[in-house]
C-alpha positions, 0 to 999 in steps of 0.5 A: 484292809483285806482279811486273809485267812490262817491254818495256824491255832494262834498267830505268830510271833512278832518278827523284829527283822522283818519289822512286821506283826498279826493281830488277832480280832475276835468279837464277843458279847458283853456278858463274854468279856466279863468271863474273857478270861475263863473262855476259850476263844479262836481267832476267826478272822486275822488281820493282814501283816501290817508294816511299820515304818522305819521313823513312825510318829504316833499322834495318837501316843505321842510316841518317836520311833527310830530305827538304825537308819534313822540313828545313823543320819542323826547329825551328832557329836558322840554316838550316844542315845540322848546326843540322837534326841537332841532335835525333838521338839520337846527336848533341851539341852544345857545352854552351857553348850560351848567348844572348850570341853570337846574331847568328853564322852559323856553323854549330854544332858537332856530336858523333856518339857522343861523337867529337871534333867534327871527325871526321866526314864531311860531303859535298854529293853524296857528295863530301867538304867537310871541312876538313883543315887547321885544322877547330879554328880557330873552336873548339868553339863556333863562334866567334872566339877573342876573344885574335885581337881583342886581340893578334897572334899571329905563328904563327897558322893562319886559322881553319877549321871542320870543313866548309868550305862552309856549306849552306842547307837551301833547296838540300838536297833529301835529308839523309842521315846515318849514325850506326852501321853505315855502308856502306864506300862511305864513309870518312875518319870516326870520327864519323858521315856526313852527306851533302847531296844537292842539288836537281837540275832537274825536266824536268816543267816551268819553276818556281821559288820566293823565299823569305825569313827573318828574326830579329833582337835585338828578338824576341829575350829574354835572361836576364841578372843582376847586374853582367853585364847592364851589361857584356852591354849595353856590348858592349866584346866580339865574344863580347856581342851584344845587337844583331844582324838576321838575314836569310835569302834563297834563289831558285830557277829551274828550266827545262826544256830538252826532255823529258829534260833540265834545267837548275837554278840557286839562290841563298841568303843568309844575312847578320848584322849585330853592332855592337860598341862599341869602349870606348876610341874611343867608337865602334860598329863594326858587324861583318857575316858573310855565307855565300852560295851558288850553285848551278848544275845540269844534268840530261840523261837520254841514254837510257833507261839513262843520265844525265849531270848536271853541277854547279857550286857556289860557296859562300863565308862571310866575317865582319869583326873588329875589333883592340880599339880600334884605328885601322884595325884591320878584319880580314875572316876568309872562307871556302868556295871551289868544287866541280864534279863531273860524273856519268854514270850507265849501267844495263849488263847487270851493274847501276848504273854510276856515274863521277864527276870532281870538283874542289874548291878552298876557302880560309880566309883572314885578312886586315888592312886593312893590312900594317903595326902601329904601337904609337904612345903618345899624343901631341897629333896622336894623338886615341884611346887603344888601352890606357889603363893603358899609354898606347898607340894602336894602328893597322892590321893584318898583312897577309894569309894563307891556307890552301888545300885543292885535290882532285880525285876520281875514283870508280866505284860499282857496283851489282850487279842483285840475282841468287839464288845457291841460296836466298839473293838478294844485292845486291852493290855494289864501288867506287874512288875516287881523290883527289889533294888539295893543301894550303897555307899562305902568306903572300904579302907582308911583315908588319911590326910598329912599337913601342916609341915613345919621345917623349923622346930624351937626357932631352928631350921629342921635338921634332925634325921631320928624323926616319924612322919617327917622327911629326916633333916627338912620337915615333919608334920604337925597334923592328920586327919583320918577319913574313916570307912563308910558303909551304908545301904538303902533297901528301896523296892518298888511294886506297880501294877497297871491296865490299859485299853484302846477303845476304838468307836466310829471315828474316836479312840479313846486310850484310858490307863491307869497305874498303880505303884508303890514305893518303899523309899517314901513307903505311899501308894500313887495312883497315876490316870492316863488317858488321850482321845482322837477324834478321825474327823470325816473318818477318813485319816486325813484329819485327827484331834486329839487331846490328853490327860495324864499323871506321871510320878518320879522314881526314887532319890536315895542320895541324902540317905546314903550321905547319912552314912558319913562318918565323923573325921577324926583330926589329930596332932602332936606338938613336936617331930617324934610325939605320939599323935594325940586326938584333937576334935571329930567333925561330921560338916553335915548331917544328912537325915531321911524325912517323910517325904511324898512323891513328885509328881507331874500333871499333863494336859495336852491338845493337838491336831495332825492333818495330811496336806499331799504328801506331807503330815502337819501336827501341831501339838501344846503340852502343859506339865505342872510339876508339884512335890519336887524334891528340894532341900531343907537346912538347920543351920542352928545346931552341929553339926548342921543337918540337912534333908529332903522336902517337897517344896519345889514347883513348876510349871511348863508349856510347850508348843510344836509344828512338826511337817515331813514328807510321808513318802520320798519324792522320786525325781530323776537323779534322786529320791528326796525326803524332807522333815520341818520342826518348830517349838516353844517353851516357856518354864516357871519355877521355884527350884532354879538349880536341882533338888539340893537347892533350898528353898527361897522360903527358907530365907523368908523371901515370898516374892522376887523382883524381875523386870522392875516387877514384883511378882511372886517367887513361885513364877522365877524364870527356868536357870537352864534348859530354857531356850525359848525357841528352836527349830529345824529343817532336814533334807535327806537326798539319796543319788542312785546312780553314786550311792550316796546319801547326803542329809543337810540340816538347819538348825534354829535357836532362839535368843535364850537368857543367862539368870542369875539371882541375887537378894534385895531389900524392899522397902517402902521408899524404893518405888519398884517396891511397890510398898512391899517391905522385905526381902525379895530376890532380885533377878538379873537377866543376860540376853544371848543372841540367837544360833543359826546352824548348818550340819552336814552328813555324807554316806557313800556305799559300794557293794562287794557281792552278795550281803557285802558292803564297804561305806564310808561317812562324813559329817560336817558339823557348823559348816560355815563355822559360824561363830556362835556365843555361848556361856560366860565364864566368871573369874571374880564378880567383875570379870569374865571371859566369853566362850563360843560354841564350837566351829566347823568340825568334821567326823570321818566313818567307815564301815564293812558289813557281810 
């Protein structure tokens, strides 16, 4: 690398757009470094610009980088972030896959290692996005549970997803995602990182861009057979969708305000409409989502060693329900909320100064048309039937309710110049950060329930007009039930502190970190050591071992305590059509309760070796997580009402192993340029916690050991439910024809055969011989093979230049291409019967865009 001169004090910033940076390099005693920060030092010598790629995998850090190109090419479903990640090695996703529900916008659920879903970190400019109240609520697959849409659960939590701003890949302009070796800069995980750097203004001049994407049902081809076609067609479910639009729309504006200043601001779009056939009112209703976000940036370079940029972000989703035919019976679940932050960046005589303030506030929210529920049955002013077994008819709704998430954050980061102590060079970064988060449950009003309609008083068919809480002449009530407000808060702040250092000596690199948190809502101190070393075999970057040791703690749950914030029901009745309604009984169904609980934690190990072999790179990598202190549920059934809290009973335990191959540099033939990229991985999972943390444990029930392949092994080793697709891999080709404009990426998918699991209890005794003499209660475990996926996707993006800066595109993506039919989940109707799903067919996504 060649040294080149400065006039400048200080370098300068980094300059995102041109994706470039200096570094500074200063040598110094060892008796100068322990003084380092009351010296002041100049930089001698600067190192030449390097630049970054635009798709940077970093073996040393075990870190994915992708910029808009990159996210753009990503043969996805929605353009959401963790739709872009799905192919990483170290990724899962639900094998609950199937093309029924293809019409949501919900971002799909991802698992790093094997972690549950909802324990990794996402972030929008380093700041924490994550749901800490109820990340669980849509389930693992993203979806509604379909009980929310037939009964009312009085003690229900409005439904949550692990992040709780849903981002359009249009407003990203760098991905960053760390899957092993995370720098202790970030926290509050046992999964995996993934921040979302944002578009930030460009002073070179005003530009902008519109773009638009569509899908919808008649693209679309789905595999279906059997009775279950009809019943997918009929759509009498929220969990069938055989008609839905997808529509996809971002704008962006960019405008210079003087040669060192900016201002940036976008909007994106992403709506569906599902129409749904309520089967008892002989009507469709059509339930729309909708996820928007808008994004407002300022950028301002004071001087040549400082810059402020101030962001504003309001991102919100929202999708309409419906009771199961019922009259009035809409229920809009919305989310998302606001963050601003503001970051001032100062280049000081010790290094990078970065000071960010941040606030966050977000809600998920449940809300009914209506306050009050009436269970009528039929009578002649009554015109639908909700249940025709029973003969009720159902009308409005339970009012509203909601949780919120409130934090502000202050944080300081600092990166050191690199300086030389003796023969090794050190590049040092130490920071703080500072949250006082606030959570909340309420309901703000009464929610009342009317039922048990009786239409004859003394032997008689109803017939008096002079009646209360009564249809006159036809019907009254005989029961209510009042659903009393809630309101409770949790006050949850965090403090961490951490240091790091890059210590480069001839051919190794040793990364030793180390972070400090502290958290009030399990009120302990953990101390989480990060550290990895590479080896530069023969020093000459062709070959580099590496290996790694690191502990990564959760954040915070404050589900259960918030639950503890329900109120008693208040159930009253009254013995004839104009009495006074008198209180019967209070019920609480649970109790939730705090306890004294630990953080869960995750130990890492990992190994591998990268090699460049021409123009391709080879790595390889193991990574070992051993999760301890989980959170599972613990449950008193003896007294009432019954209790339930939080414990650190779950375990388990991961291993995965990765080849990834690409070309490092496109290969020039003469009608096109070629780029290419391999990946396989493997993953094995062991488990005590099958489903999530309100699972309780096997213990409980007295069960040790569990019965799996006629084996007897203990419960500690039970098979991962989910996310446990053993094998994967994948191959890319992305081709670019000069002379057409146009880019073509084809990609093949792989999936192993994976496992269905479900888990049953038996009793061992001495005369079953797969007992093995055990006597007891043990868990039976049956498993079902599902075959295994070969996939082709296809993408297309033909572009034509208009002029200077100006551009007209257009996409196409092709998903399946050979329709191939694939099986996915099955769907039990009672324990005998069931019905097989597939994956979705051949489906296609038009795009355009126009940019100046």
């Amino acid at each position: 690398m060649n040294y080149s001169a400065s006039t400048l004090k200080y370098p300068p910033l980094i300059h995102n757009q041109n994706k470039a940076f200096t570094m500074k390099l200063t040598k110094i005693s060892l008796s100068m470094a322990a003084c380092l920060v009351n010296t002041q030092l100049y930089a001698t010598v600067e190192l030449d610009t390097v630049h970054v790629k635009g798709n940077t995998k970093s073996v040393l850090s075990g870190k994915y980088e992708f910029d808009q190109k990159n996210l753009t090419t990503k043969l996805q479903t929605n353009s959401n972030v963790s739709d872009a990640l799905v192919s990483l090695p170290s990724v899962r996703v639900s094998n609950n896959k199937n093309g029924n529900t293809l019409g949501e916008i919900a971002p799909q659920n991802i698992s790093f290692h094997g972690e549950r879903y909802y324990n990794n970190n996402f972030m929008l400019n380093g700041i924490g996005i994550n749901d800490n109240v109820n990340p669980i609520g849509l389930g693992e697959d993203s979806l509604l549970k379909s009980d929310m849409t037939k009964t009312i659960d009085p003690q229900y939590m409005p439904a949550g997803h692990p992040q709780a701003f849903w981002l359009s890949t249009d407003l990203v302009d760098t991905l960053e995602v760390y899957d092993r070796n995370v720098p202790s800069q970030y926290g509050n995980f046992t999964g995996g990182v993934v921040n979302a750097k944002l578009k930030e203004p460009d002073f070179k001049r005003a530009s902008g861009s519109v773009s638009y994407r569509t899908t919808r049902d008649a693209w679309t081809k789905f595999h279906l057979e059997g009775q279950y076609k009809n019943e997918f067609y009929r759509a009498n479910s929220p969990l069938l969708q055989p008609k839905f639009t997808k529509h996809e729309y971002t704008i962006q504006l960019n405008q210079p305000l003087t040669e060192r200043s900016g201002l940036l601001f976008a909007y994106s779009r992403q709506q569906s409409s599902v129409p749904q056939h309520q089967q008892y009112l002989h009507k469709w209703t059509n339930r729309y989502r909708r996820n928007e976000t808008l994004l407002a940036s300022y950028k301002n370079e004071l001087n040549e060693n400082n810059r402020l940029t101030i962001n504003g972000i309001y991102s919100t989703h929202q999708a309409d329900e419906y009771l199961e035919n019922a009259v009035d019976g809409r229920f809009r679940l919305s989310g998302g909320g606001f963050l601003t932050n503001i970051k001032w960046e100062n280049y000081n005589v010790l290094g990078l100064l970065t000071s960010e303030l941040a606030y966050r506030n977000n809600r998920n929210q449940t809300k009914y048309d209506s306050d009050t529920l009436y269970r009528y049955t039929k009578t002649k002013s009554i015109d639908w039937i909700s249940d025709p077994n029973t003969g009720e008819t159902t009308k409005g709704g339970i009012g509203k309710r909601y949780t919120q998430q409130q934090s502000l954050q202050l944080k300081q980061n600092l990166d050191f110049n690199k300086f030389e102590i003796g023969s090794t060079i050190h590049e040092m970064s130490a920071g703080w950060e500072w949250q006082q988060n606030t959570s909340r449950l309420k309901q703000p009003k009464l929610a009342k329930q009317y039922a048990g309609a009786a239409d004859y008083y003394k032997g008689e068919v109803f017939n008096i007009e002079n009646c209360t809480y009564c249809i006159p002449k036809e019907q009254y009530f005989k029961y209510r039930v009042h659903y009393l407000p809630i309101d409770g808060k949790v006050k949850h702040n965090r403090f961490a502190s951490y240091l790091q250092d890059k210590i480069v000596w001839n051919n190794f690199t040793f990364v030793p970190g180390v972070r400090f948190d502290y958290t009030q809502f399990t009120r302990k101190w953990n101390i989480a050591p990060r550290s990895y070393i590479d080896y530069n075999l023969l020093g000459k970057d062709q070959t580099h071992l590496i290996a790694g040791f690191n502990r990564y703690y959760a954040g915070d749950l404050v589900d259960y305590k918030l639950r503890s914030a329900f109120n008693f029901e208040d159930h009253y009745n009254r013995e004839s059509y104009n009495s006074p309604w008198e209180l019967d009984r209070s019920i609480l169904h649970i109790a939730y309760k705090g306890s004294k609980l630990k953080t869960p934690y995750s130990d890492e190990i990992n190994a591998g070796i990268s090699q460049k072999i021409s123009n391709s790179l080879w790595t390889f990598k193991w990574v070992q997580r051993n999760s301890k202190d989980q959170f599972m549920t613990q449950i008193d059934s003896d007294v009432k009402p019954q209790q339930r809290w939080l414990s650190n009973s779950g375990r388990s335990k991961h291993n995965t192993f990765s080849l990834e191959i690409e070309s490092i540099e496109p290969i020039d033939l003469s009608f096109m340029a070629l780029k290419w990229q391999f990946g396989v991985a493997f993953n094995k999972s062991k488990t005590n916690q099958t489903n999530d943390y309100t699972q309780r444990d096997w213990k409980d029930y007295g069960i040790t050991k569990m019965l799996h392949k006629d084996k007897l092994q203990s419960i500690e080793y039970l098979p991962a439910r989910n996310f446990n697709t053993p094998w994967k891999g994948y191959l890319q080709l992305e081709s670019y024809f000069p002379s057409l404009n146009l880019n073509w990426a084809q990609r093949i998918n792989y999936e192993s055969s994976s496992k269905d699991y479900t888990f049953k209890g038996f009793r061992c005794t001495s005369e079953k011989s797969v007992c093995n003499n055990y006597e007891g209660l043990v868990a039976r475990v049956y498993e079902t093979a599902k075959p295994r996926h070969i996939t082709l996707d296809w993408f297309f993006n033909w572009k034509k230049e208009l002029g200077q800066h100006k551009a007209f595109s257009v996409n196409v993506s092709v998903l399946n291409v050979l329709n191939r039919k694939l099986l996915a989940n099955k769907i039990t109707t009672d324990d005998e019967n069931y019905y097989q799903t597939y994956r979705a067919g051949r489906q296609f996504w038009l795009g355009a865009k126009y940019e100046w």
